[in-house]
C-alpha positions, 0 to 999 in steps of 0.5 A: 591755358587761362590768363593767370596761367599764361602770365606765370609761364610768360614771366618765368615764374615756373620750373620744371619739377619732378612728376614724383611727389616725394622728388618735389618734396625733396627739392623744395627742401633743397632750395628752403621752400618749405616750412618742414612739412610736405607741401602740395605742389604750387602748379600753374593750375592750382595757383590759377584756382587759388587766384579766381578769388583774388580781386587785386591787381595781379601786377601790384604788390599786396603788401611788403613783408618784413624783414626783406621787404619784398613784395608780397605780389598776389602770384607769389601769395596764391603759391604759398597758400597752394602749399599751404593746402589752402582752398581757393576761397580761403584765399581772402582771409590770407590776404587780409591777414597780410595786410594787416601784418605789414601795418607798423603798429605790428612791428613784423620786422621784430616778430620775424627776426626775434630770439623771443619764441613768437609767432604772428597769431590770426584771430578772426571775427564775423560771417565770412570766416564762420561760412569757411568753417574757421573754429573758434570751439574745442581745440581752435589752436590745434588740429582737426580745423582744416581752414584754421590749420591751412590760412595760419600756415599759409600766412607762416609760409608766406613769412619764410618765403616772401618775408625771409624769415629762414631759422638761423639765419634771420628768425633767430628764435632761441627756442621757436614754437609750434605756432610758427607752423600755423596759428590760427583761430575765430574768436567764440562770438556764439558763446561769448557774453560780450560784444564781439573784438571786431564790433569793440574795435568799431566794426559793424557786426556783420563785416568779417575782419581779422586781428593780428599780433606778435603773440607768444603760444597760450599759456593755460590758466585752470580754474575749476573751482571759483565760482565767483567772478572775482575768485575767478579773476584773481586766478586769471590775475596770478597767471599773467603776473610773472617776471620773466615776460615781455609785457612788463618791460614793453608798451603792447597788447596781451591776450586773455582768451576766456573759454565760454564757462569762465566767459559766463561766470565772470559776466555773471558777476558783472563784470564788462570788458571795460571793468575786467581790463581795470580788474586785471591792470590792479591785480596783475601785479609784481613787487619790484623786488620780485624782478631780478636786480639787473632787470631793474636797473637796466629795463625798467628804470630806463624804459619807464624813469615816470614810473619806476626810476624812485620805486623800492621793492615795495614798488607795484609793477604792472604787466601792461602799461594801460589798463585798455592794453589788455585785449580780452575775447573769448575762444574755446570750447567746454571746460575751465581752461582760459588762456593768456598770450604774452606778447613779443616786445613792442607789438599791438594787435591790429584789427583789419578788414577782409575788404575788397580792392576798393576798401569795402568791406566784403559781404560774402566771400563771392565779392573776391571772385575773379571774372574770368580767373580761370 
């Protein structure tokens, strides 16, 4: 037995379950430890495994998860990630992306316990995750990405089961989303035009981070045919500008995820980051007399009496509240299809280091390995 093995069965952090794998399926569903899919079983041994790649104190929580706020203990982290299907090694990237997600800026707390149907979105950035195989190419957002599908949905788990997330009881999503099962990708920095998010937000190039925020699921914007970047970005414009999200009511930072074609076509035209968000932040726009009456006067009057307290029908109403509030990356593979993803009220994405237990930024994932783990 190794010590990490030891220390589960002496702290009474074990049970007896069935050797049957549908019996253990069936009493994790019982007692609320699943997320609706079938979970691989959580053995002493397969945590212990998931632990070798974990340097931080085995007794110290590694955040407290909202909205319980218990303690995320790296044990009861390595459990979720086991059911999740994880590999040890990608054990890292779902530590970072919990510390991330327990920084107030994210506002885990709204994001968890919301009728809005959002979920937490992972977006990675440099070497470690491009050598764990995390895809930022054709289908990111959905299957046939082992390490995208198992780190997204080990985070999810631990959300449920650390965090107290339970549908109907404390996520009271009206609708939910798929992404609450796993949502997760890297950004495109082989196809992209532009400096990568995580070197924008004063990484070095070579550190490995990921970006964390209360996002809603993609919404499509197809352009097949500008091929001007202007055209272009007056598509891109008309899809984020709508009445009926979040963005234009709340201080936060929406996506715009442009797939490498459009990536290539907008920077052919010239066009920065800098200048997109500006671009974006003067066409994104409604009249005031596009937004229901109640809306009006309930929400934006009162949330922004600077701006919009005097303002008629005429009135300009834009979908964020700055034009740097806009996070622009690049993620997908071939064809014209981008993205943009509405955010849950008052959320900002937050970039966060994958670092080891001193604060450095690691090199390779090897900088986790636990001497003696196992």
């Amino acid at each position: 037995m190794s010590t990490i093995e030891r220390i589960l069965a002496e702290g009474g952090r074990t049970i007896d379950a069935p050797d049957d794998l549908e019996a253990v399926q069936a009493l994790f569903t019982a007692r609320g430890w699943s997320d609706g899919l079938p979970v691989v079983p959580p053995t002493p041994a397969r945590v212990a495994a998931m632990l070798a790649y974990c340097d931080r104190p085995l007794d110290r929580p590694i955040a407290v998860v909202a909205p319980r706020y218990a303690p995320a203990l790296p044990w009861r982290l390595a459990a979720n990630a086991v059911m999740a299907g994880c590999r040890p090694e990608h054990f890292p990237l779902v530590v970072a992306a919990i510390e991330a997600l327990a920084q107030p800026a994210v506002n885990l707390y709204g994001v968890q316990a919301t009728t809005h149907p959002c979920s937490t979105l992972l977006l990675f950035n440099g070497p470690i995750p491009r050598a764990l195989g995390v895809s930022g190419g054709c289908n990111a957002l959905g299957p046939g990405h082992p390490a995208n599908a198992t780190i997204g949905r080990a985070v999810r788990l631990a959300l449920l089961h650390i965090g107290g997330a339970l549908p109907g009881s404390v996520d009271m999503a009206t609708l939910g989303s798929p992404a609450k099962f796993t949502f997760c990708a890297a950004e495109n920095e082989a196809q992209s035009p532009w400096e990568p998010l995580h070197v924008e937000r004063g990484f070095a190039a070579e550190h490995s981070t990921v970006t964390v925020l209360g996002t809603e699921g993609p919404h499509n914007i197809n352009d097949h045919e500008s091929i001007g970047a202007r055209s272009l970005l007056m598509t891109i414009a008309g899809t984020i500008a709508t009445t009926g999200s979040n963005n234009a009511m709340h201080a936060s930072t929406p996506i715009v995820a442009f797939c490498p074609e459009h990536a290539a076509t907008v920077a052919a035209g010239g066009f920065t980051k800098a200048s997109i968000r500006e671009f974006l932040y003067q066409h994104a726009v409604e009249p005031m007399g596009r937004f229901a009456p109640e809306n009006v006067e309930r929400r934006l009057k009162k949330k922004f009496p600077e701006r919009y307290a005097a303002g008629d029908a005429d009135t300009p109403v834009t979908m964020v509240q700055a034009a740097e509030d806009f996070v622009i990356v690049v993620l997908g593979g071939a064809g014209k299809h981008s993205a943009y993803f509405p955010t849950f009220g008052t959320t900002r994405a937050l970039t966060h280091a994958i670092a080891t237990a001193d604060g450095t930024p690691a090199r390779s994932i090897d900088d986790f390995r636990r001497s003696g783990a196992t």
